[in-house]
N, C-alpha and C positions, 0 to 999 in steps of 0.2 A: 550293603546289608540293611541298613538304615534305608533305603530308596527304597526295597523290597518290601519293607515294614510300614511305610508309608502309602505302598500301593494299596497293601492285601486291607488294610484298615479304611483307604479312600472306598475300595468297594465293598467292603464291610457296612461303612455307613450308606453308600450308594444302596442297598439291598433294603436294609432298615429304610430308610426315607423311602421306598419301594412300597412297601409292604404298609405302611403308616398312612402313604397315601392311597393304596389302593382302599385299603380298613375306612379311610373315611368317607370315601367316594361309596364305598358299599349304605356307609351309614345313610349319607345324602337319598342317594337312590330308594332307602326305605325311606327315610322320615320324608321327602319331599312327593313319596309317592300317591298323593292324590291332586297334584299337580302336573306332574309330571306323566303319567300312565294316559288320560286322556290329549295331553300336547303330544305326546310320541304318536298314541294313535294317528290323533291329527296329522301330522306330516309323514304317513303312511299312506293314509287315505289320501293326501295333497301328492304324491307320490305319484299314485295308480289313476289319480282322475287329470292329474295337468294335462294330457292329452287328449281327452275329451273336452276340458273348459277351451283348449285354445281350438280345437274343429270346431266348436258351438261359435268361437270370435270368428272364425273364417266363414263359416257357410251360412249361419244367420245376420254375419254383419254387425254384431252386438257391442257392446264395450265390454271390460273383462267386469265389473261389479255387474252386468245382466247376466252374463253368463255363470257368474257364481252365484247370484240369488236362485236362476234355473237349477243348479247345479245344488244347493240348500234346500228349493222346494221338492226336489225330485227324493233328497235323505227323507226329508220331514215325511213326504207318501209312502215311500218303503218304512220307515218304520212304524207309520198308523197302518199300513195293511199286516204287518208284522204281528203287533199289538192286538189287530181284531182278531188274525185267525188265531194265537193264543188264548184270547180270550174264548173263542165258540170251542176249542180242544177240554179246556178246564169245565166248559158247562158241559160235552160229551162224556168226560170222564164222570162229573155228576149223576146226570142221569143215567147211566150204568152200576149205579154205585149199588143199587137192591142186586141188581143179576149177578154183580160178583160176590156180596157177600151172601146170594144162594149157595153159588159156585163152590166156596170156600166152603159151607155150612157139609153140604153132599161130602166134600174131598175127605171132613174131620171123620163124618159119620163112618164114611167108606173104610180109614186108616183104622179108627176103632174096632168096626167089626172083624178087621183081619188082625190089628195088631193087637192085643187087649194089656194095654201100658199097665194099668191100673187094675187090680180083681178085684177092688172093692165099687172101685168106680165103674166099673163095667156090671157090676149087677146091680147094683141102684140105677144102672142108666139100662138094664134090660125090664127092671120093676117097670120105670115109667110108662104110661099109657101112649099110643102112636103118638107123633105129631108134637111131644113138647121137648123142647130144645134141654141138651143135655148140658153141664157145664164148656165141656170141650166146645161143643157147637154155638154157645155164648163167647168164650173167648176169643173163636174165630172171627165170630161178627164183631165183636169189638177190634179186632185185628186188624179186617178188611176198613172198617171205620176212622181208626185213624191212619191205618195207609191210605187212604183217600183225602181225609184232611190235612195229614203232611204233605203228600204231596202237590195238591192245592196250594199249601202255603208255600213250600219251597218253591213252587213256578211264579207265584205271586209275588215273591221277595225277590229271585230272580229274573223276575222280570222287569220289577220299579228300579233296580239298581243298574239294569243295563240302557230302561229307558232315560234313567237321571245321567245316566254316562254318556251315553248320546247322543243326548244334547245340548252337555260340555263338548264334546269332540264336532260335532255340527257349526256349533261356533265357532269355533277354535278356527275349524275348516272352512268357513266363510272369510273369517278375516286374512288369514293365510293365502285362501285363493286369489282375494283380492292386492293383496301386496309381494304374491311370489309371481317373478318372470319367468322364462322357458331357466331350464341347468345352465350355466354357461359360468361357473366354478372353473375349480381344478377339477385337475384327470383323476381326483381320488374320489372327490364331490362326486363327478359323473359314472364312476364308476360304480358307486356306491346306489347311487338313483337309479341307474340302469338293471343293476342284479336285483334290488330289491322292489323294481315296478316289473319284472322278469318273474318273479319268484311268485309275488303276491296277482297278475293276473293270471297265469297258468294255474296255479293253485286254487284262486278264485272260481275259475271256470269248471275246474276237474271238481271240486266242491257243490257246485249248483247242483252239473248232473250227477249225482251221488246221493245227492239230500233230493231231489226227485225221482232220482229212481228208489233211494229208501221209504220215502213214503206214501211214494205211488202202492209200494209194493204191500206195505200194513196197510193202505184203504183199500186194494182189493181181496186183501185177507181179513179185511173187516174187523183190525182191530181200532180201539176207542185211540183218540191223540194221535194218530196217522201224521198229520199234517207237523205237527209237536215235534215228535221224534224225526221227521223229514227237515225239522230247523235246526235240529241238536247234530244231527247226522252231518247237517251242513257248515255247522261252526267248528264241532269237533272233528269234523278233517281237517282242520288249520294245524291242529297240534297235533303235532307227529310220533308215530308208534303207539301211543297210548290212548288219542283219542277214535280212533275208528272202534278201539275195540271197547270203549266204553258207550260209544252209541250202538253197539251189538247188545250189550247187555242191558242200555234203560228198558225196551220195551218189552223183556222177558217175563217177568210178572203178570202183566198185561195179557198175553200169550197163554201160559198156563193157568189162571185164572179163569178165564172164558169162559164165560158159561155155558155155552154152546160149542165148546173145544173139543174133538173127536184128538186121539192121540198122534194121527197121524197129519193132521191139521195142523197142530203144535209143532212138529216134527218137519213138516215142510217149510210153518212160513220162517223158524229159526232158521234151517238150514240155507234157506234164500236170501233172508237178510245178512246174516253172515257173510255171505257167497260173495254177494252185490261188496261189501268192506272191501272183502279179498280181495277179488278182480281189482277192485277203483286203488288198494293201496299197493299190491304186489306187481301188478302188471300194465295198468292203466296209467297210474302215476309216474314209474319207472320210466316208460320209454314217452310219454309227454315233455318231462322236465328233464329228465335225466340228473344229472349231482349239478341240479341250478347254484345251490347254494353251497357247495365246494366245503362240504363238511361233514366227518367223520359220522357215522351213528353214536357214540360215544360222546362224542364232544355234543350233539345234540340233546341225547340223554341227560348231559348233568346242565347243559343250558335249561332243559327244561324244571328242573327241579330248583334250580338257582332262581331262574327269574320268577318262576310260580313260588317261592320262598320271599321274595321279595314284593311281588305285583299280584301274588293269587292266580287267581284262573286268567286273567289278561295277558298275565304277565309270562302264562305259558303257550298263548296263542302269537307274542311277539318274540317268544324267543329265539326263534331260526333268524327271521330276520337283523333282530337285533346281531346276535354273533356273527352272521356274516359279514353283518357293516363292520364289526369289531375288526374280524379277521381281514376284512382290505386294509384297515389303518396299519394294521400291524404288519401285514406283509410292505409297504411303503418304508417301515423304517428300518435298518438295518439291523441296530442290535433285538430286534424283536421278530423278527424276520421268521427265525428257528420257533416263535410258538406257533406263529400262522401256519406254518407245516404240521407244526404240529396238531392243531386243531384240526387239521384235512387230512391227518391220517399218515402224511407222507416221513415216515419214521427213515424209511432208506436214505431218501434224500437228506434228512439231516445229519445221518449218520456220513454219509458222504464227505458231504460240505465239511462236516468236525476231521474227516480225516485230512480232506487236501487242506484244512485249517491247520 
């Protein structure tokens, strides 16, 4: 009896000691995270490119510090061409900034004349003589005014904080290239490198074309920040279920705003942009990757919200990966074995296992 009281108490405290250490591990992971968010990058990035730095050793003959300062000069180009064409987007959207707050000024006038919100405002605003702006049609352009200057400033602040991030992680991935050899770990190590350089270049790929054919498709519909939304397209395909359909909806605005917008314009280039998500996330993605990353939709979902709770927007472009690594460690060890299944959906099998248990 006494033996039995002594068990249920050892795992009693085993659960607590549990739970105490995962509570401060979570803590770590926040408070250490502006450290930590661009090093994981890092050894993501150091992940996907070790096979390029060691073909650049083989075929140019180079030592591994030439091949990785190649390998740092080639970041450092992609993200000054990065940076430029955001920058000519932001001065596109400028210069359009009178045609859409015409756009805007027409749409108020138009809602007025059929909707008449106000009957007092509506005949003060029939007094006035042609051609002078009515409150409504002032608020508008004020409207249109600072939706332009916010979203200027959001691209601007979003952008100094991904260029300061990347070139913490540029470094990080210098010196990393330079002092990491081929995997040659354990089978959990390689396992681990293998799913998630598997993951992250399929993904990477099925990304490019998706953020080009997105924004191919808003420059030949001739909307402003084409090229913009062609790079949002391409990072938020990283984050799964919820960012495709958040780059369907940046350029919507844009879209209906037009000055030059016939309704049936509006109507097709949504309908295509959309379409292009579809296809690349329901049917293009599926049979490329297939379940690369051996994890439930569900368990992806609260990865995303957990690690974007923690890390922000990064932190939900690293989430698949990160749980997948998680979910090898945990399939390796035996009493943890049951979440790993768990994570990937496989509720039979555990139910199984507990019965012949």
């Amino acid at each position: 009896m006494n033996l039995q009281r002594d068990d249920s108490q050892t795992q009693i405290q085993t659960i607590c000691m549990i739970v105490l250490v995962a509570l401060a591990a979570t803590y770590m992971v926040y408070w250490l995270r502006p450290v930590l968010v661009p090093l994981v990058v890092a050894f993501f990035v150091v992940s996907g490119v070790s096979p390029i730095l060691i073909t650049l050793e083989k075929k140019l003959g180079v030592t591994r510090i030439v091949a990785a300062a190649l390998t740092f000069l080639a970041g450092v180009i992609v993200l000054g061409i990065f940076g430029f064409t955001i920058w000519m987007s932001m001065l596109d959207l400028s210069s359009n900034a009178d045609a859409y707050r015409g756009r805007v000024r027409e749409l108020v006038a138009e809602v007025e004349k059929r909707i008449p919100f106000d009957l007092g405002s509506t005949e003060s605003a029939s007094q006035e003589p042609p051609g002078v702006a009515g409150p409504s049609t002032d608020n508008a352009t004020q409207f249109v005014d600072t939706f332009v200057r916010q979203g200027i400033s959001i691209v601007s602040q979003s952008f100094v904080s991904l260029v300061s991030t990347s070139v913490v992680v540029l470094i990080y991935v210098f010196f990393l290239l330079i002092g990491t050899p081929a995997i040659n770990g354990s089978a959990t190590v390689r396992e681990i490198d293998h799913q998630i350089r598997s993951y992250l270049s399929l993904k990477t790929i099925i990304s490019i074309f998706t953020g080009l054919a997105f924004g191919l498709t808003l420059r030949l519909f001739g909307v402003p920040m084409a090229f913009t939304f062609g790079v949002m397209a391409f990072l938020l395909n990283f984050v799964p279920n919820v960012g495709p359909l958040v780059a369907s909806l940046l350029p919507i605005p844009l879209i209906i705003f037009d000055p030059e917008g016939s309704v049936a314009w509006m109507a097709a280039t949504i309908v295509v942009i959309c379409s292009i998500q579809l296809i690349s996330g329901n049917i293009v993605e599926p049979k490329i990757m297939g379940d690369s990353s051996d994890l439930h939709p569900v368990t992806i979902l609260l990865a995303l919200m957990f690690w974007g709770m923690m890390w922000g927007v990064i932190g939900m472009f690293l989430a698949t990966p990160i749980t997948a690594a998680l979910k090898i460690i945990l399939e390796r060890i035996d009493q943890t074995r049951p979440i790993a299944n768990l994570m990937a959906g496989r509720w039979e099998e555990n139910a199984g296992e507990q019965a012949i248990a």
